[in-house]
Structure formats: structure tokens, C-alpha cells
BALUM-119708 format. One line per 5 residues: number of its first residue (from 1); their letters; for each residue y, z negated, x negated of N, C-alpha, C. Coordinates in Angstrom, 3 decimals, decimal comma. Atoms other than C-alpha are relative to their C-alpha. Example, Ala and Ser with C-alpha at 12.3 -4.5 7.8 and 13.67 -1.06 7.14 Angstrom:
! residues 2
1> as> -1,190 0,000 -0,890 -4,500 -7,800 -12,300 1,200 0,000 -0,900; -1,190 0,060 0,820 -1,060 -7,140 -13,670 1,090 -0,730 0,770
! end
This chain:
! residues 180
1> xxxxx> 0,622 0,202 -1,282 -4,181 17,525 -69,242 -1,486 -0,311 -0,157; 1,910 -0,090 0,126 -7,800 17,711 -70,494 -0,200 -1,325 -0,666; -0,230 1,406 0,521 -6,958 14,494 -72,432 -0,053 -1,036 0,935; -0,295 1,010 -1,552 -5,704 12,661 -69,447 -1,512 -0,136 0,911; 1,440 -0,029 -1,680 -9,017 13,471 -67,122 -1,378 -0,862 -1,332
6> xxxxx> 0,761 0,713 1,120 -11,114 12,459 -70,535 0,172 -1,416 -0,348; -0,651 1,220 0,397 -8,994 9,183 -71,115 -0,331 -0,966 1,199; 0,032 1,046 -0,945 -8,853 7,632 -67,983 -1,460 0,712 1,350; 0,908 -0,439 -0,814 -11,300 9,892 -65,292 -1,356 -0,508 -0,197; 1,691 -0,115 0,209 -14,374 9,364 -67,568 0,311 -1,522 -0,183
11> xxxxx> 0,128 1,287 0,284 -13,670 5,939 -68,241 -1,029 -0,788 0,852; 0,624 0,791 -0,721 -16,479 3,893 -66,839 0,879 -1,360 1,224; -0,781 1,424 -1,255 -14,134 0,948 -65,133 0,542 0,882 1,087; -0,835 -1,251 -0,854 -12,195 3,896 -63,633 -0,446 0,489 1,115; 1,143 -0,450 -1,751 -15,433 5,327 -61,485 -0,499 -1,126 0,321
16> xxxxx> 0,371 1,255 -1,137 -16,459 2,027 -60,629 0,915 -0,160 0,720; -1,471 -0,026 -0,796 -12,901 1,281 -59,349 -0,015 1,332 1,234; -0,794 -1,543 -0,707 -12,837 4,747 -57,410 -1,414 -0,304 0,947; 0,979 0,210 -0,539 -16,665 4,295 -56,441 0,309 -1,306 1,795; -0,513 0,450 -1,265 -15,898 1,135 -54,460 1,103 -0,198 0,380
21> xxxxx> -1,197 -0,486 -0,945 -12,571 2,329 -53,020 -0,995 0,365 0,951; 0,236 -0,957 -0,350 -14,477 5,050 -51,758 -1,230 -1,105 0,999; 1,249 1,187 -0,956 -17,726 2,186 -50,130 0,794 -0,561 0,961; -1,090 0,436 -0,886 -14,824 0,402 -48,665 0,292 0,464 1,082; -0,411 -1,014 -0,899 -12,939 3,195 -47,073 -0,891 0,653 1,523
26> xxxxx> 1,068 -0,418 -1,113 -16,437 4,385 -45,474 -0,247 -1,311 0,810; 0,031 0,977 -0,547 -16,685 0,925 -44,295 0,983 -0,311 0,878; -1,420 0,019 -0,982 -13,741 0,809 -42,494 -0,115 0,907 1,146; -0,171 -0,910 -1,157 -13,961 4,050 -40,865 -1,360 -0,266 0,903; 1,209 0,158 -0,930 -17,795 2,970 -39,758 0,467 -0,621 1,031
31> xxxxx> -0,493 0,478 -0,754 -16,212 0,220 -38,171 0,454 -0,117 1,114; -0,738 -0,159 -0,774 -14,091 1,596 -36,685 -0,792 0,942 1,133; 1,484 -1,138 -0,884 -16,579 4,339 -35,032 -0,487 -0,917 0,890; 0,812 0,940 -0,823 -18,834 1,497 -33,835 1,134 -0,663 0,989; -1,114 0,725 -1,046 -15,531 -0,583 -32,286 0,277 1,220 1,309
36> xxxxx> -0,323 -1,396 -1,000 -14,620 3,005 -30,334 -1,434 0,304 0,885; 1,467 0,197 -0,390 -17,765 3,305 -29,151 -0,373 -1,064 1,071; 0,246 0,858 -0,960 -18,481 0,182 -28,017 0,883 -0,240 1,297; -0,622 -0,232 -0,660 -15,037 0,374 -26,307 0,241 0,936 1,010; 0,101 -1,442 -0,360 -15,970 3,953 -24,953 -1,234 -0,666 1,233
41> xxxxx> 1,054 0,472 -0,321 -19,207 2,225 -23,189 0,346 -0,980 0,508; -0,596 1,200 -0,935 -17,489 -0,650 -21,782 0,593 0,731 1,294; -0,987 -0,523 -1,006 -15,071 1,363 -20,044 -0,508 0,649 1,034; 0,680 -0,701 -1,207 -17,581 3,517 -18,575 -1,253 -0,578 0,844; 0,874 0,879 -1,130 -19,796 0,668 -17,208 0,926 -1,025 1,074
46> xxxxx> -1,029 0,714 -0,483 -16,474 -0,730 -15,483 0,022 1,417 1,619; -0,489 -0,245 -1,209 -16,593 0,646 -11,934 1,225 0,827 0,608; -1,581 -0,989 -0,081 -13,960 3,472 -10,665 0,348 -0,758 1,977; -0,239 0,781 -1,473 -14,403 1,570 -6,917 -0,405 -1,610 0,243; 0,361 1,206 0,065 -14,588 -2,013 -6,251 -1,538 0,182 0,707
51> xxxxx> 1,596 0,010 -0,406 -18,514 -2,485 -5,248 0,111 -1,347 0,390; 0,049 1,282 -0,934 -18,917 -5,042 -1,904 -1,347 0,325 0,306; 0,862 -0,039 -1,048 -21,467 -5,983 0,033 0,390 -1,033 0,590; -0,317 0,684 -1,411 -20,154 -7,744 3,209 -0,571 -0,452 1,352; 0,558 -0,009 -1,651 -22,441 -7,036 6,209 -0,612 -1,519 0,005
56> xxxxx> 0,645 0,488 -0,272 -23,747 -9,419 7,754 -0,852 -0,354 1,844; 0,982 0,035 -0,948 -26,489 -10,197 10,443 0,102 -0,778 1,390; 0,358 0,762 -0,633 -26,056 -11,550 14,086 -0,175 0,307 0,959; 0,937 -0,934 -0,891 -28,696 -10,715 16,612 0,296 1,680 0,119; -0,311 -1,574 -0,750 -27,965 -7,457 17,959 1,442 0,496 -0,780
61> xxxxx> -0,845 -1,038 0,156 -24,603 -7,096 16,213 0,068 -0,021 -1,511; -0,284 0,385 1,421 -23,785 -6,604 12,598 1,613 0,442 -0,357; -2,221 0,161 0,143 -19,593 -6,920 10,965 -0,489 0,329 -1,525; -0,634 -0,173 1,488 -18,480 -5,753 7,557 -0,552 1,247 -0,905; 0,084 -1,176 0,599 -19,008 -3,415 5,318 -0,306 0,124 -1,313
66> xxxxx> 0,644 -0,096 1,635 -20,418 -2,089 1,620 0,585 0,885 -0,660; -0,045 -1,083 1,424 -19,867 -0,138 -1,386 -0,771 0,088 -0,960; 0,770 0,080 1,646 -21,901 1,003 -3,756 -0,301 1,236 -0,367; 0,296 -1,338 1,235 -23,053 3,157 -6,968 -1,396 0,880 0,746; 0,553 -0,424 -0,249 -24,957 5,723 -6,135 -1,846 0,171 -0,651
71> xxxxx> 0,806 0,109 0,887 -28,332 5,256 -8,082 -1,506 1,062 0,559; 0,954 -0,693 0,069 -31,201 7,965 -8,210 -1,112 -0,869 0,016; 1,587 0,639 0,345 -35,054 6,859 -8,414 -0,211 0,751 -0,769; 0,158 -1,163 1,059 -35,374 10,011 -10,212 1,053 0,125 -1,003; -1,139 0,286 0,722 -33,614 9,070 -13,247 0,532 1,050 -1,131
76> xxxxx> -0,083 -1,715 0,336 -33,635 13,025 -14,557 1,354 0,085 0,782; -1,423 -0,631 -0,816 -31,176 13,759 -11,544 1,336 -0,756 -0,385; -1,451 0,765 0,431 -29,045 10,977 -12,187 1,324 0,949 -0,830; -0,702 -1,249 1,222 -25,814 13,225 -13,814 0,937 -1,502 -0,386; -0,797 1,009 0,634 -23,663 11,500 -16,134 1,495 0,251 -0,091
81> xxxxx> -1,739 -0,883 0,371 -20,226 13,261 -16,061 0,319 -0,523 1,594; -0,666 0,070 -1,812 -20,053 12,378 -11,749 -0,400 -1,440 0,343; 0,121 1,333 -0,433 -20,371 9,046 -10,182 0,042 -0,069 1,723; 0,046 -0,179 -1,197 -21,216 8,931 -6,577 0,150 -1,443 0,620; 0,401 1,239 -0,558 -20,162 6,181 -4,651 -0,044 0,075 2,211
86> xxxxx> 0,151 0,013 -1,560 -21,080 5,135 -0,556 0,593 -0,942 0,283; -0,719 0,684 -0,434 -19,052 3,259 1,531 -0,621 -0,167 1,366; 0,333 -0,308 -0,963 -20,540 2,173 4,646 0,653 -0,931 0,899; -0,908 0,706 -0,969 -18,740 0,256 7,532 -0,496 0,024 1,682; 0,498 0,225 -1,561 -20,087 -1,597 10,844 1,227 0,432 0,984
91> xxxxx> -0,760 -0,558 -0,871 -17,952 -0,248 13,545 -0,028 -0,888 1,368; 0,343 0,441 -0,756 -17,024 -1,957 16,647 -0,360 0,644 1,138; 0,442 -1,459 -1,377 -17,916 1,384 19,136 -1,723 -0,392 -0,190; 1,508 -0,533 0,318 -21,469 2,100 20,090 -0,131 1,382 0,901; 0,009 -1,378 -0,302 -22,987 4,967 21,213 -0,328 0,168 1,332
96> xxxxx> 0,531 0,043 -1,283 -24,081 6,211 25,002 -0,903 -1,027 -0,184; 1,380 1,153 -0,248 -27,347 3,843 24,593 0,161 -1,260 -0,585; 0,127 1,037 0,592 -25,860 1,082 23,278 0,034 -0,425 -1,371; 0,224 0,715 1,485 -26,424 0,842 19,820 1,291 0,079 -0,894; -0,864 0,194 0,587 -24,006 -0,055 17,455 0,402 1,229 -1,109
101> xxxxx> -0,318 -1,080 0,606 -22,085 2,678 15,536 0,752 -0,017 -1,724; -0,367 0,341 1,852 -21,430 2,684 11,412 1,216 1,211 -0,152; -0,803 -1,248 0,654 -18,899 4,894 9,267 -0,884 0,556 -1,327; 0,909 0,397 1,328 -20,437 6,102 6,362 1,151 1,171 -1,372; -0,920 -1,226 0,770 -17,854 8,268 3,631 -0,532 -0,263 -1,854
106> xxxxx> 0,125 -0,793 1,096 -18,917 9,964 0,209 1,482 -0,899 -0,977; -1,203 -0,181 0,967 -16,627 9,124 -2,657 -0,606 0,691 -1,475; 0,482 -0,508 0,784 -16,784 10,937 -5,832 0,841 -0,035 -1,019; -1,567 0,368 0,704 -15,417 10,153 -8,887 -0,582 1,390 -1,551; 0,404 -0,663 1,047 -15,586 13,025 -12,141 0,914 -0,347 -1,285
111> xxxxx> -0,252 0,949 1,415 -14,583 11,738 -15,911 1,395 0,995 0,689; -1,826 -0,562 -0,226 -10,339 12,201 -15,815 0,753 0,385 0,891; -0,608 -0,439 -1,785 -9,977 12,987 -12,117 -0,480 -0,774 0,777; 0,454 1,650 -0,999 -9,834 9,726 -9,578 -0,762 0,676 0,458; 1,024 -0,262 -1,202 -11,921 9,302 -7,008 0,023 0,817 1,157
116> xxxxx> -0,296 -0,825 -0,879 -12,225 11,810 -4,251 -0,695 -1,046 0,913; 0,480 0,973 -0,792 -12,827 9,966 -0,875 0,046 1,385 1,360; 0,356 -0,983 -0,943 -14,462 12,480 1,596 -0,137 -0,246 1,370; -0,359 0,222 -1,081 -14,135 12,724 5,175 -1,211 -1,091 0,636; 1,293 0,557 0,057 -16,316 9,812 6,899 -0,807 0,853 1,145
121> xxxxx> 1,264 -0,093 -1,082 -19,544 10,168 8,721 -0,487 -1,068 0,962; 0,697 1,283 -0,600 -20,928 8,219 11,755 -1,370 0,008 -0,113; 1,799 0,092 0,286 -24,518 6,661 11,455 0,024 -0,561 1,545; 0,204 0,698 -0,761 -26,022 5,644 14,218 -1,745 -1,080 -0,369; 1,287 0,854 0,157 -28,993 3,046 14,366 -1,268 1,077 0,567
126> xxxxx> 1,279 -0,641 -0,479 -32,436 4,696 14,597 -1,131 -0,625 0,265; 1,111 0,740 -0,404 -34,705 1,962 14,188 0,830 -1,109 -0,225; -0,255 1,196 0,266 -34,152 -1,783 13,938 -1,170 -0,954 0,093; 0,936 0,785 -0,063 -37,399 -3,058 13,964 -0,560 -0,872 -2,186; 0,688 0,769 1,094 -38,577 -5,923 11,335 1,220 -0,181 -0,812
131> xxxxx> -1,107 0,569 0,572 -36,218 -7,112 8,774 0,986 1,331 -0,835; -0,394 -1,267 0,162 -35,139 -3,247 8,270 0,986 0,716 1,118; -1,141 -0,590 -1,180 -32,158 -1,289 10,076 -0,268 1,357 -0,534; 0,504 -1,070 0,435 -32,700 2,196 9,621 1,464 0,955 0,762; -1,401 -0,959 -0,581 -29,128 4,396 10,202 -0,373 1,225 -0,802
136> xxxxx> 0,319 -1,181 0,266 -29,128 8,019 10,718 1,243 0,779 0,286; -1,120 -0,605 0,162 -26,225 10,369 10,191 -0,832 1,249 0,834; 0,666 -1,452 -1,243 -26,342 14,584 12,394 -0,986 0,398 -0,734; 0,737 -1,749 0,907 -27,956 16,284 9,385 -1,720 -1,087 -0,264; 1,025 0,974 0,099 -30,775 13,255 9,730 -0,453 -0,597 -1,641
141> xxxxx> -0,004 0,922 1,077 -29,919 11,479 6,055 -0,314 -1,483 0,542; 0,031 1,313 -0,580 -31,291 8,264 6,610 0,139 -1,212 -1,165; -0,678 0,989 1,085 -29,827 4,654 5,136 -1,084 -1,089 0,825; 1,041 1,192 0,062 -32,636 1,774 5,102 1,164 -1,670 -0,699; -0,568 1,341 0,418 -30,903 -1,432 5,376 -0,691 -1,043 -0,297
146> xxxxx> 1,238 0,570 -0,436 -33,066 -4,359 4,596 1,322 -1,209 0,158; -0,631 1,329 -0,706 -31,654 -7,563 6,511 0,425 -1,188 -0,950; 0,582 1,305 1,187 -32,917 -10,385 4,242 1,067 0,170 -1,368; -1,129 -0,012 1,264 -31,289 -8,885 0,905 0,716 0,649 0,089; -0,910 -0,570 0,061 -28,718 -6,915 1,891 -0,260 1,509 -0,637
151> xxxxx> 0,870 -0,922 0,312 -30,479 -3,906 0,083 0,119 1,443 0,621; -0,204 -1,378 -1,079 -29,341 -0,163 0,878 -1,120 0,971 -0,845; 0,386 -0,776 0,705 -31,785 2,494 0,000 0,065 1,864 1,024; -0,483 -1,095 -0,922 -31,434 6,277 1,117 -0,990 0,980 -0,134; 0,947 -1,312 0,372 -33,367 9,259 1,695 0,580 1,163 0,994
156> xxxxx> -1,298 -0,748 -0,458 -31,398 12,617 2,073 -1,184 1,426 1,102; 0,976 -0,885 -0,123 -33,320 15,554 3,732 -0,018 0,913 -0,756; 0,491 -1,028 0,825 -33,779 17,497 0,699 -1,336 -0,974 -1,041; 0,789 0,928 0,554 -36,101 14,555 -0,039 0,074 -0,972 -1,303; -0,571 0,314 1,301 -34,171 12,933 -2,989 -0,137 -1,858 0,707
161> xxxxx> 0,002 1,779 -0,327 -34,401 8,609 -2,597 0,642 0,091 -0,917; -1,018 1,190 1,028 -31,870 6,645 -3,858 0,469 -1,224 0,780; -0,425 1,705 -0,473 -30,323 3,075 -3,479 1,751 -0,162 -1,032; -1,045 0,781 0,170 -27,085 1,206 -3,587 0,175 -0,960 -0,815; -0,415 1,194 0,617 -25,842 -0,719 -6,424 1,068 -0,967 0,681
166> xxxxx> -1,129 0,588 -0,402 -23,198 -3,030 -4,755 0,319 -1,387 -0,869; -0,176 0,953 0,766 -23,271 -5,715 -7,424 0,838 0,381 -1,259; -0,538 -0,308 1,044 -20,587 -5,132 -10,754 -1,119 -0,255 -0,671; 0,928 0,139 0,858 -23,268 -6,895 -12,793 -1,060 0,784 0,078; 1,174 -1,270 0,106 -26,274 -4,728 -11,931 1,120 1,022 -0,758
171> xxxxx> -0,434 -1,205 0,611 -23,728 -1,705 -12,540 0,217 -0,253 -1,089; -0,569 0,376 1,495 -22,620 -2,779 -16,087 -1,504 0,241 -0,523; 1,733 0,138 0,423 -26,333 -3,555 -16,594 -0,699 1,411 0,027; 0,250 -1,371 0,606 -27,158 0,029 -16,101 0,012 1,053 -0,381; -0,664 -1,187 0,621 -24,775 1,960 -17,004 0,109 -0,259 -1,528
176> xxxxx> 0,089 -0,252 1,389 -25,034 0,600 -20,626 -1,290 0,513 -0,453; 1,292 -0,949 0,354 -28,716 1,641 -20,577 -0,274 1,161 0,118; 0,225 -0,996 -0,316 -28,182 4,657 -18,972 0,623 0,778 -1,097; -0,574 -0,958 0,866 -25,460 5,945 -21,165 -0,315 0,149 -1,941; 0,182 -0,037 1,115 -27,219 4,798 -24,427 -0,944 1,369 -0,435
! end
């Protein structure tokens, strides 16, 4: 036995041979790491709700409806394990005074468990002056529409701002930066 490991083990061709097996092998499995990975990071910049933006503008009334990622300004809070998305929807009701009445519903999606789709909320219009719509839900969360670009941004009353991705490409775009 001590012959055998002396004969062929120590043989110089022998550990080169074994050497790059062994470079190879790690090469392969890197590979493969990086492919999983990149595949791991695709998947999670791929959208758990289709993301619209529909509304559109005429005089006094507005039709259709949005979706989108929930996106922080404060990019600390942002969490990475939950995914918040808004759904908002022109309504054809309005309210005692006239003004036109929205839906607005929560969805929530957490890694391995769909989307939860929470009961909706009505907004009503609060302001509409200038190329800004300004909808306000009971607990006075308010949603800043801007006319021109379609553009949702929010501010909750615990004072947190955020905005609406409704584009796939933005979302792809920063969910690979976010999650790097």
C-alpha cells in the first residue's frame, strides 16, 4: 500500500492531472453559482402583479385605473422580503359635492405566499388644482396624481413619502439595484 501511494500519488504527472481536475471542477461549480444567482435576481425583479397605468384625463372626469410597486424615498425602509403593491381605480359614483370617487386596495405579496389583495378603500378628490389631483382616503393618506405624467406619489400620515412604479422596466431596473 505504501508502494502504491509512492508509485503513482507522488508521481509528478499524477498531481498535475488531479490539480487540474480539481481547477476544473471549481470552475464548474462557480458557474454554476453565478448562473443561480443571476437566475435568483431575475425572478425577483419580475413583478408578482401586472403594473398598469391607464387613467386618463378629461376635464372634470377621469376613467381607468393603475398599479403599481410600492417604492419608498427612504430607501432604509424599503423591506426586501414584502412587496407592496397599489391599485387605484376611477370610479363612476361621486360623492355628495360632486366630485368624482376612486377605489384604492393594498396588495401584498411575501417571498412563497401569493399576493394578498386587501379590502378596497375609497379616495375622494381633495384638491384638483394645476396639473396635480390630490386624493384623500378617511385616515387622510393622501395620493398626488400629477396629470401630465401620469405620476403617483403618496404621503401616509405617519409621514413616510413614497411613489408608484407602474412601469415593468423601471421595476426590473430597480429591483436589480436594490437587491444587489
Amino acid at each position: 500500500m505504501k508502494n502504491f501511494f509512492k508509485k503513482y500519488l507522488l508521481n509528478k504527472k499524477t498531481l498535475i492531472l488531479i490539480i487540474i481536475l480539481l481547477v476544473i471542477l471549481v470552475g464548474v461549480f462557480y458557474v454554476k453559482y453565478v448562473n443561480l444567482k443571476y437566475e435568483l435576481l431575475w425572478e425577483k425583479s419580475v413583478p408578482d402583479v401586472e403594473l398598469i397605468n391607464y387613467l386618463s384625463f378629461n376635464q372634470n372626469i377621469i376613467s381607468g385605473a393603475l398599479t403599481g410597486f410600492v417604492l419608498f424615498d427612504n430607501k432604509e425602509k424599503q423591506p426586501k422580503d414584502l412587496k407592496q403593491y397599489i391599485e387605484i381605480k376611477a370610479l363612476e359614483y361621486h360623492d355628495k359635492n360632486g366630485k368624482q370617487l376612486f377605489q384604492e386596495r393594498d396588495i401584498v405579496k411575501m417571498n412563497l405566499i401569493p399576493p394578498r389583495y386587501f379590502e378596497p378603500v375609497i379616495l375622494t378628490i381633495k384638491d384638483s388644482s394645476g396639473s396635480t389631483i390630490t386624493l384623500a382616503d378617511s385616515d387622510n393618506n393622501l395620493f398626488f396624481i400629477d396629470k401630465i405624467t401620469k405620476e403617483v406619489r403618496m404621503s401616509d400620515v405617519t409621514g413616510d413619502t413614497t411613489r408608484l412604479i407602474t412601469d415593468e422596466f423601471d421595476y426590473e431596473k430597480f429591483m436589480r439595484e436594490f437587491l444587489k
